[in-house]
C-alpha positions in Angstrom: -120.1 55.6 -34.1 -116.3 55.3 -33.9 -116.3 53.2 -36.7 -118.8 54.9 -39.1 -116.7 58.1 -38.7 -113.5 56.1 -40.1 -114.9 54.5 -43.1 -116.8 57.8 -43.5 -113.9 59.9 -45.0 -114.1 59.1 -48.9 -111.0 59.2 -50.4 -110.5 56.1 -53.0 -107.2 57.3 -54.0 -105.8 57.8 -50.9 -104.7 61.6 -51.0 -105.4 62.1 -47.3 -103.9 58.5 -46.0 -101.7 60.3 -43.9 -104.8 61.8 -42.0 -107.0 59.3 -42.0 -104.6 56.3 -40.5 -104.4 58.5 -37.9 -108.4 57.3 -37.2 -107.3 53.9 -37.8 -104.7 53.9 -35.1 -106.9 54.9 -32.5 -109.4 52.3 -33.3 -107.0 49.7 -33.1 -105.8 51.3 -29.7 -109.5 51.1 -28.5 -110.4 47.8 -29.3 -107.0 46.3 -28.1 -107.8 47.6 -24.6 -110.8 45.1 -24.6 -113.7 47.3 -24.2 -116.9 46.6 -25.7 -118.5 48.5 -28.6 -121.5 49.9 -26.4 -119.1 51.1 -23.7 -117.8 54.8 -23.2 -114.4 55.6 -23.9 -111.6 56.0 -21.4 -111.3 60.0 -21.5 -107.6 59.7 -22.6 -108.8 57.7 -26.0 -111.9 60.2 -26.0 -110.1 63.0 -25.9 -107.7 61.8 -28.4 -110.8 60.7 -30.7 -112.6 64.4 -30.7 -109.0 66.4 -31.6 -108.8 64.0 -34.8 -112.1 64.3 -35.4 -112.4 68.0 -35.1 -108.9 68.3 -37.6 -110.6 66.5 -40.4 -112.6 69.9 -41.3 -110.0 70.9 -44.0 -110.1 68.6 -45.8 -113.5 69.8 -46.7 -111.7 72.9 -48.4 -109.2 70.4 -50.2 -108.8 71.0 -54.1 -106.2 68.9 -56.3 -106.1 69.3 -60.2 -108.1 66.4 -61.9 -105.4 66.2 -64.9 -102.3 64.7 -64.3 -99.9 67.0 -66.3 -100.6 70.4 -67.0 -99.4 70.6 -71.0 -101.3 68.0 -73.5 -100.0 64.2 -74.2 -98.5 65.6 -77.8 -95.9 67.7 -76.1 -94.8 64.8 -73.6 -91.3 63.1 -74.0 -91.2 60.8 -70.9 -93.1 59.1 -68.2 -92.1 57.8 -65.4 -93.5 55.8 -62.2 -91.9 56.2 -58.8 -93.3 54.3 -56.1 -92.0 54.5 -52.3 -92.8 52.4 -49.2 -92.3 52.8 -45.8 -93.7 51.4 -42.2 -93.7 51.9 -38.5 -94.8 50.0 -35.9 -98.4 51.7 -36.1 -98.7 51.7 -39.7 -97.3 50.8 -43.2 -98.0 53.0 -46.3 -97.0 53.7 -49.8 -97.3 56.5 -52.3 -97.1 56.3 -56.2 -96.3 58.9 -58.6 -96.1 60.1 -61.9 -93.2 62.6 -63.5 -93.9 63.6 -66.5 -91.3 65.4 -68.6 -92.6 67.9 -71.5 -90.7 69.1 -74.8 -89.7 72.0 -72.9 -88.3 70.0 -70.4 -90.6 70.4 -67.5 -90.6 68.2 -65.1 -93.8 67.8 -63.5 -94.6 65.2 -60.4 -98.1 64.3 -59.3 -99.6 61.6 -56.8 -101.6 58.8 -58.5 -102.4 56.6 -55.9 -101.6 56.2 -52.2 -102.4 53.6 -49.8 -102.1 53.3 -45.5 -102.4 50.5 -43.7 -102.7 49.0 -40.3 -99.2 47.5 -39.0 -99.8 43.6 -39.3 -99.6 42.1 -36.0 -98.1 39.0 -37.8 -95.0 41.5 -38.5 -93.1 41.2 -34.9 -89.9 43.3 -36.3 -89.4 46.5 -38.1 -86.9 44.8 -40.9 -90.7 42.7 -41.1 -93.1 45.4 -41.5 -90.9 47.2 -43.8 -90.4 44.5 -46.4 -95.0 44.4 -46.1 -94.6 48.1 -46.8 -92.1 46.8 -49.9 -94.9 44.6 -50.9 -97.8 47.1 -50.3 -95.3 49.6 -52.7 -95.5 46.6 -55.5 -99.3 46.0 -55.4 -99.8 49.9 -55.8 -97.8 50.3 -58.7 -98.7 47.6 -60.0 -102.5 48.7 -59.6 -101.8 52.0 -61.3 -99.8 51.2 -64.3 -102.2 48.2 -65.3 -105.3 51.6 -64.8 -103.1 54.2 -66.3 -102.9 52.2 -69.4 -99.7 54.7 -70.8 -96.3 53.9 -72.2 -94.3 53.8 -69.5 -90.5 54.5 -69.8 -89.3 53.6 -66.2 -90.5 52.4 -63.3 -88.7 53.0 -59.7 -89.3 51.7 -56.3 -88.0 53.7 -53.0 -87.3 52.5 -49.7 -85.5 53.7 -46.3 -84.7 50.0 -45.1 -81.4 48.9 -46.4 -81.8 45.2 -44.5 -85.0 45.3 -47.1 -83.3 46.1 -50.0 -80.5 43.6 -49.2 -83.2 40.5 -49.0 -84.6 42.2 -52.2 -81.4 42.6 -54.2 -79.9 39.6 -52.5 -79.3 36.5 -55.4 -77.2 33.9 -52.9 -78.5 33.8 -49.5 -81.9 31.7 -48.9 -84.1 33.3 -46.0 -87.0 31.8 -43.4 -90.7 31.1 -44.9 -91.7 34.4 -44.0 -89.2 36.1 -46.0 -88.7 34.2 -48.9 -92.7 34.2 -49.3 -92.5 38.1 -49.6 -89.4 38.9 -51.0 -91.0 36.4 -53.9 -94.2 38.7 -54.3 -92.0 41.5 -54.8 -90.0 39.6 -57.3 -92.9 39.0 -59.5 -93.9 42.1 -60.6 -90.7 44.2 -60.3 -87.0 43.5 -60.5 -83.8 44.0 -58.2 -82.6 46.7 -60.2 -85.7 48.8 -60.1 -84.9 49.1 -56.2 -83.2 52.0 -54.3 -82.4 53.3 -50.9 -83.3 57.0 -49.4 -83.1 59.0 -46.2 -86.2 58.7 -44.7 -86.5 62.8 -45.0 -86.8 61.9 -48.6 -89.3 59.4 -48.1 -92.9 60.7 -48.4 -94.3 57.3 -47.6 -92.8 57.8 -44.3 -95.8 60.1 -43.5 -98.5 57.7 -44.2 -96.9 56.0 -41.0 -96.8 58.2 -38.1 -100.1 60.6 -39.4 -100.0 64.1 -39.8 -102.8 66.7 -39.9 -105.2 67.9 -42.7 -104.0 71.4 -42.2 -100.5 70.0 -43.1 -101.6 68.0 -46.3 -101.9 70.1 -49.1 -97.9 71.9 -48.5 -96.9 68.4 -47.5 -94.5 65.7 -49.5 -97.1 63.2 -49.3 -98.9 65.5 -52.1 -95.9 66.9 -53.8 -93.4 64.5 -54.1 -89.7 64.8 -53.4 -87.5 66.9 -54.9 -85.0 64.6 -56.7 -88.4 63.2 -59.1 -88.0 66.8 -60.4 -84.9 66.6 -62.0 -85.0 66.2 -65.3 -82.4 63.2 -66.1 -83.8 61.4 -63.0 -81.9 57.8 -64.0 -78.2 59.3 -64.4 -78.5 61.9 -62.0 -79.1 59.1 -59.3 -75.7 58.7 -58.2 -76.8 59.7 -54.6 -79.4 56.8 -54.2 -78.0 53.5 -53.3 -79.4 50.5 -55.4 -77.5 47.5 -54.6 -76.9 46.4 -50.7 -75.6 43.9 -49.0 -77.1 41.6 -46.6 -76.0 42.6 -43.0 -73.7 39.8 -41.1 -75.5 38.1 -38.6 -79.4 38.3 -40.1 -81.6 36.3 -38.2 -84.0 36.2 -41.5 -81.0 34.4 -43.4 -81.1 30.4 -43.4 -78.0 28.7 -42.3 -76.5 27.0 -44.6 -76.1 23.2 -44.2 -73.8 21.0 -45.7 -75.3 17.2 -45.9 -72.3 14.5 -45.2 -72.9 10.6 -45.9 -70.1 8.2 -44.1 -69.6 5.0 -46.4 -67.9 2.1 -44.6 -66.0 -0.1 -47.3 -66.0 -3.9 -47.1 -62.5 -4.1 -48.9 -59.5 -4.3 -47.1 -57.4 -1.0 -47.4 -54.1 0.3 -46.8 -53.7 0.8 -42.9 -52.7 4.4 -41.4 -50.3 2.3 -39.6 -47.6 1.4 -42.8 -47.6 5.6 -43.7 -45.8 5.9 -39.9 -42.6 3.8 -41.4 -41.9 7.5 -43.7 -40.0 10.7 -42.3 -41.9 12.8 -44.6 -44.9 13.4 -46.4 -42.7 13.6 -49.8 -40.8 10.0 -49.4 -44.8 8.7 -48.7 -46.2 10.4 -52.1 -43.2 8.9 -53.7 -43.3 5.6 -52.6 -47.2 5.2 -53.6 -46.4 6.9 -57.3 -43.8 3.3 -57.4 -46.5 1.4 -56.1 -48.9 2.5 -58.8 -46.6 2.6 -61.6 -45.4 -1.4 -60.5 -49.4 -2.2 -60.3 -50.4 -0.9 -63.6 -47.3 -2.6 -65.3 -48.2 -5.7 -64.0 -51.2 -5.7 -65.1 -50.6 -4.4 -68.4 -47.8 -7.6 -68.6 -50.9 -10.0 -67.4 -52.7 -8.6 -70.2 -50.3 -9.1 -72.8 -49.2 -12.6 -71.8 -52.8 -13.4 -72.3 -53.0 -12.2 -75.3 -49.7 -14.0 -76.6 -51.5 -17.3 -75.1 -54.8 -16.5 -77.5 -52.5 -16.6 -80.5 -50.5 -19.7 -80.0 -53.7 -21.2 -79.4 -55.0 -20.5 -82.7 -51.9 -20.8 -84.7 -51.2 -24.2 -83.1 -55.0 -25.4 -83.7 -55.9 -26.6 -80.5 
């Protein structure tokens, strides 16, 4: 019954994620306490299940405009795709969105697609479940410009995790299997660049992680957007948005590095440490083994041209 009641809110675009994780959660809370399907709930959980239950009834009365701009394709000059991600320990979530910018220079901003999922248990630190909520952000926006089929001019990526945005933007450092493995999904189907930092205020993925109510929905920024998407030069006007970060000192997620050394023991008799003890300083040493070279290479140049002198009194005399 629990179940049914989840999976029975339609929403294939996922404009009421934010209400509907909520569900989720709880589900997750009742099955982790080991009880049976058949069994009654513990009145806590019960009570808990009937007041989300009961709040779903506005979204019965819930009306959003089936085009995505309100002036024809003819009169627009840009589009744009911002996507944002975000995560908790409950729940990680991601909302994608659409500014288009008209000849008049309206700026309008509409949700395309947004998506809420179950914290994976796999994920055992927040740095971890916000780089799945990076990846989750990727697959979404990916998803819709692949269905939108429009000439995009830019596409932007948000997120309120600057450890995240450091692995992302991060071209030096190497990082554990579970790291690299993600940071790489991300890497395929957007770029470092694309990437910026907010406040998590500004963040309207941040409500598809802790839930709110379906009275709250329709004035909140989950539907609306925020407010910097509505400015009209949106990529010069950026300059409070942070896009490259540095890895923090100390990340457990960052491979050591490791230097591989190779000791070779040499057959040939050497120069002992020993004879360098008979100098006062290091300068008499360099300049006594710059005399020893130079006497070595003249002697062997002299070998060679005594032998060479022996070649041709050999041939003149005919022997």
């Amino acid at each position: 019954m629990v179940l049914s009641e989840v999976n029975g809110v339609y929403d294939p675009i996922g404009l009421a994620a934010p209400v509907v994780i909520k569900g989720k959660m709880l589900l997750r809370e009742m099955t982790q306490d080991g009880a049976d399907w058949d069994e009654p709930l513990p009145e806590v959980l019960l009570s808990e299940w009937q007041k989300w239950r009961n709040s779903l009834s506005p979204l019965a009365s819930m009306h959003t405009p089936r085009s995505y701009t309100p002036f024809p394709a003819l009169k627009v000059l840009r589009r744009e795709i911002h996507t944002s991600g975000d995560a908790s320990n409950k729940a990680i979530g991601a909302a994608c969105y659409l500014t288009t910018v008209g000849i008049n220079e309206e700026v309008h901003v509409r949700l395309i697609l947004g998506k809420a999922k179950l914290a994976p248990k796999a994920a055992s630190t927040v740095p971890r479940l916000e780089l799945c909520a990076a990846v989750l952000a990727t697959e979404v926006e990916n998803y819709v410009r692949q269905e939108l089929q429009l000439e995009l001019d830019e596409s932007c990526f948000y997120c309120d995790s600057k450890v995240v945005l450091g692995y992302i933007t991060n071209r030096k450092r190497r990082f554990h299997t579970y790291v690299c493995n993600r940071v790489s999904k991300i890497h395929r189907t957007s770029k470092p660049d694309q990437w910026m930092y907010v406040p998590t205020e500004k963040n309207p993925a941040d409500q598809a992680t802790r839930s709110i109510l379906a009275t709250e929905l329709n004035d909140s920024l989950w539907m609306s957007g925020p407010e910097f998407l509505k400015q009209r030069y949106l990529s010069t006007d950026q300059n409070h948005i942070e896009r490259n970060v540095e890895l923090l000192p100390n990340d457990p997620e960052v491979r050591p590095s490791t230097i591989a050394c190779k000791k070779v023991v040499l057959n040939q008799t050497c120069i002992g440490v020993e004879r360098f003890s008979r100098f006062s300083s290091w300068e008499s040493a360099v300049r006594a083994v710059t005399n020893l070279k130079h006497i070595a290479r003249s002697f062997t140049r002299n070998n060679e041209l005594e032998c060479g002198r022996t070649v041709v009194d050999v041939k003149a005399t005919g022997r």
